[in-house]
C-alpha positions in Angstrom: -52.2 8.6 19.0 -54.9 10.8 19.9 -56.1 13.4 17.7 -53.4 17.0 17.8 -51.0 14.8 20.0 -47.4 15.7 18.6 -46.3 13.2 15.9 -43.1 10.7 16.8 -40.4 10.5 14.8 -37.9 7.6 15.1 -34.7 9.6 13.9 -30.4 8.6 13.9 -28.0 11.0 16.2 -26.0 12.6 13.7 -22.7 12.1 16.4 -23.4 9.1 17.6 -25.8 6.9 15.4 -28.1 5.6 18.3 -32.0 5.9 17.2 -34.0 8.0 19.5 -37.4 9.9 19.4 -38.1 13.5 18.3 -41.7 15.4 18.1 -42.0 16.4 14.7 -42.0 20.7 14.4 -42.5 23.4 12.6 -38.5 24.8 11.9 -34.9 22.7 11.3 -35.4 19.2 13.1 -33.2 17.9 15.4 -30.5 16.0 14.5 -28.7 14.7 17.9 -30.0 12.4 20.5 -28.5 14.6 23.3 -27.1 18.1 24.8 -23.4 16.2 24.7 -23.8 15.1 21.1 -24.4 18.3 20.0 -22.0 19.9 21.9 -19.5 17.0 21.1 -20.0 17.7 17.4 -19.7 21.7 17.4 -16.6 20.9 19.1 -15.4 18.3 16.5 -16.4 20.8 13.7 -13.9 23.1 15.0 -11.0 20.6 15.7 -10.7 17.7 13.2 -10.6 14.2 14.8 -7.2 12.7 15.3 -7.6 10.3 13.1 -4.3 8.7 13.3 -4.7 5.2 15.7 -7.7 4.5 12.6 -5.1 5.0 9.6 -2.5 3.1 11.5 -5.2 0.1 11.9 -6.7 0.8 8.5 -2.9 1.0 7.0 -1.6 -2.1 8.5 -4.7 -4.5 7.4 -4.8 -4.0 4.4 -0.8 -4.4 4.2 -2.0 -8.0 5.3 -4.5 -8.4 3.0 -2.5 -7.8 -0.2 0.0 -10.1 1.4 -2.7 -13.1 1.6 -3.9 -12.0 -2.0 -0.3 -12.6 -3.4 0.1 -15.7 -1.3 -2.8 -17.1 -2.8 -2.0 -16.1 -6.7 1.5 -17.6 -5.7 -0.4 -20.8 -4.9 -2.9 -20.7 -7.3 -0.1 -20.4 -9.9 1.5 -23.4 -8.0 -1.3 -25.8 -8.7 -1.8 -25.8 -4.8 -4.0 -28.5 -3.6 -7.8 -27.7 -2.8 -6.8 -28.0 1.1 -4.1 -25.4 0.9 -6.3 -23.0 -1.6 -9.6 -23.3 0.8 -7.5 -22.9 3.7 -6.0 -19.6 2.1 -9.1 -18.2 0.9 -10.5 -18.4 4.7 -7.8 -16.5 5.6 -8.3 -14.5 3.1 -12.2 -13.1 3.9 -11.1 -13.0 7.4 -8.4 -10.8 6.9 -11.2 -8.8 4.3 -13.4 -8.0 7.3 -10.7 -6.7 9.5 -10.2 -3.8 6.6 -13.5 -3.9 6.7 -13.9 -2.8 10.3 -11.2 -0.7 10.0 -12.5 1.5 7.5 -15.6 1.8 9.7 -13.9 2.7 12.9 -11.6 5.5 10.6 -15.2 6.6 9.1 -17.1 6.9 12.1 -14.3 8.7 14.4 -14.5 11.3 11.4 -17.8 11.8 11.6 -19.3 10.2 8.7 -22.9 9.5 8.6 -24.1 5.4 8.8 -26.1 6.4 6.1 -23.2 7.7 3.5 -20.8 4.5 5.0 -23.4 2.2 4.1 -24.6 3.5 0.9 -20.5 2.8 0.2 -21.0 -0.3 1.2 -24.0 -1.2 -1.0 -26.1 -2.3 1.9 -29.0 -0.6 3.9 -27.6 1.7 6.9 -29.4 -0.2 9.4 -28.2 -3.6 9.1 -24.7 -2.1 8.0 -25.0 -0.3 11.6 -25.9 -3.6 13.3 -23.3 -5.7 11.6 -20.5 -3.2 13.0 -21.6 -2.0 16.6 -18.5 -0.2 18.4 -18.1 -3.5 20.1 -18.2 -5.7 17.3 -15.5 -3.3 15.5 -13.2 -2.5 18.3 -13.2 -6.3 19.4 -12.4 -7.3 15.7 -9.4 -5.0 15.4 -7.8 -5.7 18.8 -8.3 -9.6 17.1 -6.7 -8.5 14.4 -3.4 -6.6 16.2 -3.0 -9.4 18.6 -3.1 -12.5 16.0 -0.3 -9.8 14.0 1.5 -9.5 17.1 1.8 -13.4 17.4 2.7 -13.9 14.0 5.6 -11.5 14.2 6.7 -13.3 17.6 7.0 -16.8 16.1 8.4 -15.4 12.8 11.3 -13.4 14.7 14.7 -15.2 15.7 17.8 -14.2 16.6 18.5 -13.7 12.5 15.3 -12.0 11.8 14.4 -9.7 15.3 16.7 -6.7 14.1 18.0 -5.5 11.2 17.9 -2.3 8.7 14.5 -1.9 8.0 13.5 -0.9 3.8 12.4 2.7 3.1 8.1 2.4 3.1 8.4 4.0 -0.9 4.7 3.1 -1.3 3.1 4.9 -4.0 4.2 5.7 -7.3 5.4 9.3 -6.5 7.5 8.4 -3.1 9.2 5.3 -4.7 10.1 7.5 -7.4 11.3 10.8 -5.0 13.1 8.0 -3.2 15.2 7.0 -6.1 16.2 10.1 -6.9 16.9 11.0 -3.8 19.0 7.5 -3.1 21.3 8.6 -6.8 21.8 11.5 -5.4 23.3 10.4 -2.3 25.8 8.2 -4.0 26.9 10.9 -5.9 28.7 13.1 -3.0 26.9 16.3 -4.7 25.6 19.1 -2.7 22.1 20.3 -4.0 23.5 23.2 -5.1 26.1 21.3 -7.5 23.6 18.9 -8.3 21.3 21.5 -9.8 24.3 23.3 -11.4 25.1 20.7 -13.3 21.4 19.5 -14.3 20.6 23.0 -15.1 17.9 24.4 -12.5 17.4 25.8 -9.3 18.3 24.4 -5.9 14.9 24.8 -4.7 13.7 22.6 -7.9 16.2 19.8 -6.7 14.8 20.2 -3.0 11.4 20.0 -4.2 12.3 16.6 -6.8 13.8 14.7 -3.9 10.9 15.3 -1.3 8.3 14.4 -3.8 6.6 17.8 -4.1 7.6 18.4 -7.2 7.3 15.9 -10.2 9.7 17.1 -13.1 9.6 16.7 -17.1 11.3 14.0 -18.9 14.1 16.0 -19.8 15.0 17.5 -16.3 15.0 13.1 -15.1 17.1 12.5 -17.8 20.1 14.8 -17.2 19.7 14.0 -13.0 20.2 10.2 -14.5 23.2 11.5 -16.7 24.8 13.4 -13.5 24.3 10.5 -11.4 25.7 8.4 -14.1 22.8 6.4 -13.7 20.6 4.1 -16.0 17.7 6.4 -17.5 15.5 3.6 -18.4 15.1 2.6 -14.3 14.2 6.1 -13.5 12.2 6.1 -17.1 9.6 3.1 -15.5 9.6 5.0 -11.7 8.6 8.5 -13.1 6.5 7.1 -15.9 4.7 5.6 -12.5 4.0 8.7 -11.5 2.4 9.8 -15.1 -0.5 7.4 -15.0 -4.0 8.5 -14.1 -7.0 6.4 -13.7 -7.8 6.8 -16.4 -4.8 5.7 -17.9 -3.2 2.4 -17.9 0.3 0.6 -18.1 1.6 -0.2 -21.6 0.8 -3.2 -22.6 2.7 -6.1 -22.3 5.5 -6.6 -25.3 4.7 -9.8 -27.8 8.1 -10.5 -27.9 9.5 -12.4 -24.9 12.8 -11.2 -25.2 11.3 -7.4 -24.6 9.0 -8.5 -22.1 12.2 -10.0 -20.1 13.9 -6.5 -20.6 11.0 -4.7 -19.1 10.4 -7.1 -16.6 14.2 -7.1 -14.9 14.2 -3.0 -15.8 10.9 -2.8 -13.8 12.5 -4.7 -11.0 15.6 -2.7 -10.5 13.6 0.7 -10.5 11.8 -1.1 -7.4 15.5 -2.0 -6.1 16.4 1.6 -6.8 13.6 3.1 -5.0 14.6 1.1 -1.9 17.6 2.6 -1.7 19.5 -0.4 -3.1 19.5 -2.7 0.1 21.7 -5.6 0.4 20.4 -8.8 -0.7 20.6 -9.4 3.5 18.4 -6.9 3.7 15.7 -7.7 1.0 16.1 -11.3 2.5 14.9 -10.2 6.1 12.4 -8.1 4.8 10.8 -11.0 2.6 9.8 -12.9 6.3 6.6 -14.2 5.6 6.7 -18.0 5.3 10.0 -19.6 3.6 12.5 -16.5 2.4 13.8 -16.7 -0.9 17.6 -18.1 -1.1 20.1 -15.5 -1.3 21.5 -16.5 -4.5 17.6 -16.5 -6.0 17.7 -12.7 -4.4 21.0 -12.1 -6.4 20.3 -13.8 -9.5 16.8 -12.6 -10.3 18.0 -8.5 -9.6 20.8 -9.0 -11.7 18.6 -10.4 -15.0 20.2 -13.8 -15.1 17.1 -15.3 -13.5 13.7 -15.0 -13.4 12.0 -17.4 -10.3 9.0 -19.0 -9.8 5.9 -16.6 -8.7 6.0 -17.2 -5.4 9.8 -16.2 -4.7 9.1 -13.2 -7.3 6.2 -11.6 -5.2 8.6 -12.0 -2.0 11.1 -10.1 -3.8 9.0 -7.6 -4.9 7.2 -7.2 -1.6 10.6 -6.7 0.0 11.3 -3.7 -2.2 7.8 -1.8 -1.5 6.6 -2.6 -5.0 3.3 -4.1 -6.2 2.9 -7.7 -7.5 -0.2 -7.4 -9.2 2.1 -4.4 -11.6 4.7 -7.1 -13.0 2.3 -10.2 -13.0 1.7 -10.1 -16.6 5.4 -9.0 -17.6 6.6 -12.1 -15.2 4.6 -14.3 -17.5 5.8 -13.4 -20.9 9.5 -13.0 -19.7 9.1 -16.7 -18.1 9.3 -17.6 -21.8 12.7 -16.8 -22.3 15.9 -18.7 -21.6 18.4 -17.0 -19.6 21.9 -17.2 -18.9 23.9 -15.7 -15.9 25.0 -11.5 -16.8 26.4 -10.3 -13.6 27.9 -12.2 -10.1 25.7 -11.9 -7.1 28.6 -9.9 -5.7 27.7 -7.3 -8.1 24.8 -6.4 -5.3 26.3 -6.3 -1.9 
């Protein structure tokens, strides 16, 4: 460069991420490649992205990768052969990436830097930026919607294309607003007699069953008593929505008998927070692979069983609940003998 030429700069668009050139100033530098870019990112600043195709994509992988994860603990607790396992675990990374590349696409349709996404994802933002073009991403996740697509083609039949779908009670507050709001249903109450009864305001009662509102102990406890409902269900759902990060589950009971208590309480709080489907319903719902048997279903809400791993992680699935939450309880209750408590008839 000859001497007082203007000195290059090799810089990232801001908007866009594509590397272009910039002669180095006195003032603020420049930060886009181009007139659009800049234009296209005052416009963005004022509107916020529609960012709701990315959380759908985002949402629905991951749904399939905590589905694979489960499989595999199912088989892994199985004694599955090194075939199966290997074959699983492929499955498995693959199905990694495509959340992967989903969180990109959601991140970069925001806005967010490929500096601050790499950094994330402990790697250098150039070779982040090069493993996940726009072409590598969008191809993956149009992959990853067609091979879902065909799965849930060869999985439907006449007995499994239509049917009463679960309520999606996903996090600790919804599956919790959703059982109150299901006892409250049964009991033919209007809000205002409801909160009569419980002792506060028909707003508060509004509030509890949307989930914008998370009430004291006390306030659960008489809604259970009105509702003429088990406490100790509502007890593990609103002690759900207690726990911080910081914070974690009880620990598991030493005594098996306790543990099997918890265990079967835990998983009719999860059967309460679905609304308390039939056992048809929880049957189509748990569609992936082989469905559990319908007197398994039955048996296993009902506290006279408790079923292998794999037929317990369907179950739970099928009620919007998390495996990885009653793992440890389904081990120490497995210890216990049990002996049949209620008909399957007792649940629909």
């Amino acid at each position: 460069m000859p001497p007082g030429s203007p000195r290059q700069q090799t810089r990232q668009c801001s908007r866009c991420g594509t590397d272009f050139q910039y002669t180095v100033r006195r003032g603020r530098p420049n930060t886009f490649c181009s007139r659009a870019c800049r234009t296209a990112s005052r416009s963005s600043s004022a509107e916020p992205p529609d960012l709701t195709r990315y959380q759908q994509d985002l949402a629905v992988t991951a749904e399939d990768l905590q589905l694979a994860a489960t499989t595999l603990l199912a088989t892994a607790h199985d004694n599955g052969t090194t075939n199966v396992l290997m074959r699983q675990i492929t499955e498995h990374y693959r199905l990694l990436m495509d959340v992967e590349a989903a969180v990109v696409a959601r991140a970069r349709a925001a806005g967010e830097p490929w500096m601050v996404i790499a950094e994330a994802a402990g790697s250098g933002p150039e070779s982040f930026r090069k493993k996940w073009t726009q072409d590598k991403v969008t191809r993956r996740l149009a992959l990853a919607r067609e091979t879902r697509h065909n799965r849930q083609t060869a999985t439907s039949g006449p007995d499994t294309a239509a049917g009463p779908l679960l309520p999606a009670a996903q996090t600790p507050g919804e599956q919790f607003a959703s059982a109150m709001t299901s006892l409250h249903r049964a009991t033919g109450h209007t809000i205002k007699e409801t909160a009569s009864l419980v002792g506060i305001s028909p707003s508060y009662v509004s509030r509890i069953l949307s989930g914008t509102r998370r009430p004291a102990w006390p306030i659960v406890e008489k809604f259970a008593g009105v509702c003429q409902s088990n406490p100790a269900e509502l007890r593990t759902l609103w002690e759900a929505t207690q726990r911080t990060p910081d914070r974690d589950q009880e620990p598991v009971p030493k005594d098996p008998e306790e543990a099997r208590r918890r265990f079967h309480t835990s998983l009719r709080a999860l059967y309460l927070a679905a609304g308390r489907p039939t056992i048809w319903d929880i049957q189509h719902a748990a569609s992936t692979g082989a469905k559990p048997a319908f007197q398994d279903i039955a048996l296993t809400l009902n506290g006279s069983r408790i079923p292998d791993w794999e037929t317990t992680t369907k179950i739970i699935l099928a009620l919007r609940g998390s495996p990885a939450d009653l793992r440890l309880l389904w081990h120490a209750a497995k210890e216990v003998p049990l002996v049949s408590a209620l008909p399957a008839a007792a649940f629909g």
